[in-house]
ZAZATI-904665 format. One line per 8 residues: number of its first residue (from 1); their letters; for each residue x, y, z of C-alpha. Coordinates in Angstrom, 3 decimals, padded with zeros to 6 digits. Each point is the difference from the previous one (the first is absolute). Layout:
REM residues N
NUM) a) X,Y,Z ~ ...
REM end
This chain:
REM residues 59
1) xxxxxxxx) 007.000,008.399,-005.895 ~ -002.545,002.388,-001.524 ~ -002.908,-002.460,000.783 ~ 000.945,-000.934,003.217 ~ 000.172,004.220,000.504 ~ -003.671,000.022,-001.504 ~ -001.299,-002.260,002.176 ~ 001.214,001.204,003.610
9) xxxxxxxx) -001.185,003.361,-001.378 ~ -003.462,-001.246,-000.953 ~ -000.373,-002.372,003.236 ~ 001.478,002.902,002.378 ~ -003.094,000.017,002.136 ~ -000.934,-003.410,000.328 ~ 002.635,-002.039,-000.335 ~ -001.677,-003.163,001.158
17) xxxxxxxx) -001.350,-000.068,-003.157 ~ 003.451,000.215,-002.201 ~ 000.923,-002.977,002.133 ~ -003.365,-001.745,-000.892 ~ 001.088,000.954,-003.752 ~ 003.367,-001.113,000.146 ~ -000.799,-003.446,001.831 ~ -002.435,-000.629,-003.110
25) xxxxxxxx) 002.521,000.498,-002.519 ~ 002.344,-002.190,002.404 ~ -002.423,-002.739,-000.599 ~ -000.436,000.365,-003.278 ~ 003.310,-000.071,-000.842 ~ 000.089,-003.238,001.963 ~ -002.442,-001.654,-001.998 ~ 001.614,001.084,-003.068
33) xxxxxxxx) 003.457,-001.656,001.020 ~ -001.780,-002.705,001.118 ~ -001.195,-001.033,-003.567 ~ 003.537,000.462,-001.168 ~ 002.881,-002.242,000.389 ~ 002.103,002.082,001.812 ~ 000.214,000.890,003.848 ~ -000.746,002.855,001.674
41) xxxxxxxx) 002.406,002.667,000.012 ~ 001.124,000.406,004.061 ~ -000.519,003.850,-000.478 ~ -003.818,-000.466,-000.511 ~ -000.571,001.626,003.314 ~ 002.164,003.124,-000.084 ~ -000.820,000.241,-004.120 ~ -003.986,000.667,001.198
49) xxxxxxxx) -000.203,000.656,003.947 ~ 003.190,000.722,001.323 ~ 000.614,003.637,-001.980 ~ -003.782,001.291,001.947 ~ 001.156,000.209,003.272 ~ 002.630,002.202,-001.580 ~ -002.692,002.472,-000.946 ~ -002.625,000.076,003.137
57) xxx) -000.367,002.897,001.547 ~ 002.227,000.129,003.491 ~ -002.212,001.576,003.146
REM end
C-alpha cells in the first residue's frame, strides 16, 4: 500500500503518465507469466490499473 501511496503522490500532476507507467509494468508482467506455466491471475487488471483511478484527482 505504501508504493501504490508513492506513486499517486509522485504522478499527482500528470497522471497520464502513472497510467503510461502502470500499463508498462502490466505488460511486463504479462510477458513474464507468459514464459511460465501458469495462467494469469484474473486480478491482473485491478492488481496494476484498477487501484489509479482510486487516486486521480476529482474536478
Amino acid at each position: 500500500m505504501v508504493a501504490k501511496a508513492e506513486l499517486a503522490e509522485q504522478y499527482q500532476r500528470f497522471p497520464a503518465g502513472l497510467m503510461v507507467y502502470l500499463s508498462s509494468c502490466l505488460i511486463d508482467a504479462i510477458d513474464d507469466w507468459a514464459t511460465g506455466s501458469g495462467g494469469l491471475p484474473p486480478d491482473l487488471y485491478e492488481r496494476f490499473l484498477g487501484w489509479s483511478d482510486e487516486s486521480a484527482p476529482t474536478a
